[in-house]
N, C-alpha and C positions, 0 to 999 in steps of 0.2 A: 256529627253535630246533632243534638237535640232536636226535637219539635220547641223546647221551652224556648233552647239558645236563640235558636232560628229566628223565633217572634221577636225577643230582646232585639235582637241584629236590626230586625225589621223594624221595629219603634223606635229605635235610635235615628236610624236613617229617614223617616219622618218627621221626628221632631227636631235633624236637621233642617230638614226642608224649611219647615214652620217654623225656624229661628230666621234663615235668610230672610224668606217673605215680610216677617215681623220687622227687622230692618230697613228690608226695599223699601216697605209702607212705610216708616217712618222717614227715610229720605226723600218719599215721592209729597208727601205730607211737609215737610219742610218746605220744597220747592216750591210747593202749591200755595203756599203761606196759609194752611190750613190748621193753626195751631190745637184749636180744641179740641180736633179730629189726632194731635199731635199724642194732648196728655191722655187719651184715652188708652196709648198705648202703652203705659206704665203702670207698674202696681202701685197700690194708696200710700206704700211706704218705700217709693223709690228714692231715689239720690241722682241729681245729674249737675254736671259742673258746665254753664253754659256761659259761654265768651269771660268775661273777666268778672262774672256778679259770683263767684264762688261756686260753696257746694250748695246747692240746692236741697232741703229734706220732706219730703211728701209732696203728696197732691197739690197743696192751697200754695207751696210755698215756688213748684216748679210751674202752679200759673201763672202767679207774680216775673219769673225769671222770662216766659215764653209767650204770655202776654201784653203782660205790661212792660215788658223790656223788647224781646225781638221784634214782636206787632209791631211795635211803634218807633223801632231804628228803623225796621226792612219797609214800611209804609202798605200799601195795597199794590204796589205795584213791584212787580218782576224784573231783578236785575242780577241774579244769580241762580248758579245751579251745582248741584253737590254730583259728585260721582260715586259710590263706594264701590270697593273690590277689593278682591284678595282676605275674604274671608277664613278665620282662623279661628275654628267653634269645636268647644268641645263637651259634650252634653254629660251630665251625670246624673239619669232617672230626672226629678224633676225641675232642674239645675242647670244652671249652662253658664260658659264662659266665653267670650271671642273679642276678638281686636279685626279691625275694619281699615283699612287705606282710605282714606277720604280727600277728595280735593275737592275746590269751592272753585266756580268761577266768576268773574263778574264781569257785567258789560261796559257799567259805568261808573265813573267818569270815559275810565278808558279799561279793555279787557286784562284782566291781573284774574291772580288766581293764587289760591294755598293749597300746600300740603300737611295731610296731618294723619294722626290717628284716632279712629274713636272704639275704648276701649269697654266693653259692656257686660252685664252678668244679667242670665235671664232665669225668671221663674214660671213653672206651669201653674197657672190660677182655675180654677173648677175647668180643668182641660185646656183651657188657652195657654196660650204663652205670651206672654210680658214682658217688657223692659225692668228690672230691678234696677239699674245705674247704669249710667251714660257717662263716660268724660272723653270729651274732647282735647288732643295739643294737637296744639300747632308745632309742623317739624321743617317747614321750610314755606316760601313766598318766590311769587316775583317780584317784587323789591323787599330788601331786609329790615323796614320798617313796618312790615305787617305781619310778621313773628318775632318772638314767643306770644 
């Protein structure tokens, strides 16, 4: 193997690293109900499909969907929490692909929970990495009226 190869090897497994991170932050940022700190983590011409308001296209349009929509269902106050794992990324130079396991849990009314997947494409912006699209389903519930 090369010295080139080697590096290659080595910046891919980095910029895995940097894709999960990018993730974790965005689900510790959900939790947190810390939305603006949310959209910062998307490029200005990202897509994300958030609960039933569709697809969302850019910046101005995924604050409307994560401000003005989940702010104001989820309120200030804390009654859910997301897990993800099982991470499945596949990086290409400045590119990337991966699908996520997610489940949500809630306290209240009473504790329920979903299962889902959130499937996402990432781009390196002046060395960062970014969210380019987010879509969330739903693939299962504890009760069968909180999926699809």
């Amino acid at each position: 193997m090369s010295l080139e190869d080697l590096e290659k090897r080595i910046q891919a497994i980095e910029d895995l690293e940097e894709i999960k991170k990018l993730h974790q932050k965005y689900i510790d940022l959900m939790d947190e109900l810390r939305y603006e700190e949310v959209l910062d983590l998307f490029t200005d011409d990202a897509t994300a499909e958030v609960r039933s308001s569709g697809v969302k296209r850019g910046i101005k349009e995924l604050r409307e969907a994560y401000i003005d929509g989940l702010a104001k269902v989820r309120g200030k106050n804390r009654t859910e929490a997301h897990l993800a794992i099982e991470p499945n990324i596949t990086v290409n130079g400045d590119t990337a692909e991966g699908t996520w396991l997610i489940y949500m849990f809630f306290s209240k009314p009473t504790i329920e929970w979903v299962q889902g997947k959130n499937e996402a494409k990432y781009q390196k912006v002046d060395g960062t990495w970014k969210i380019k699209s987010m879509k969330f389903t739903r693939t299962n519930a504890s009760k069968p009226d909180m999926f699809p």
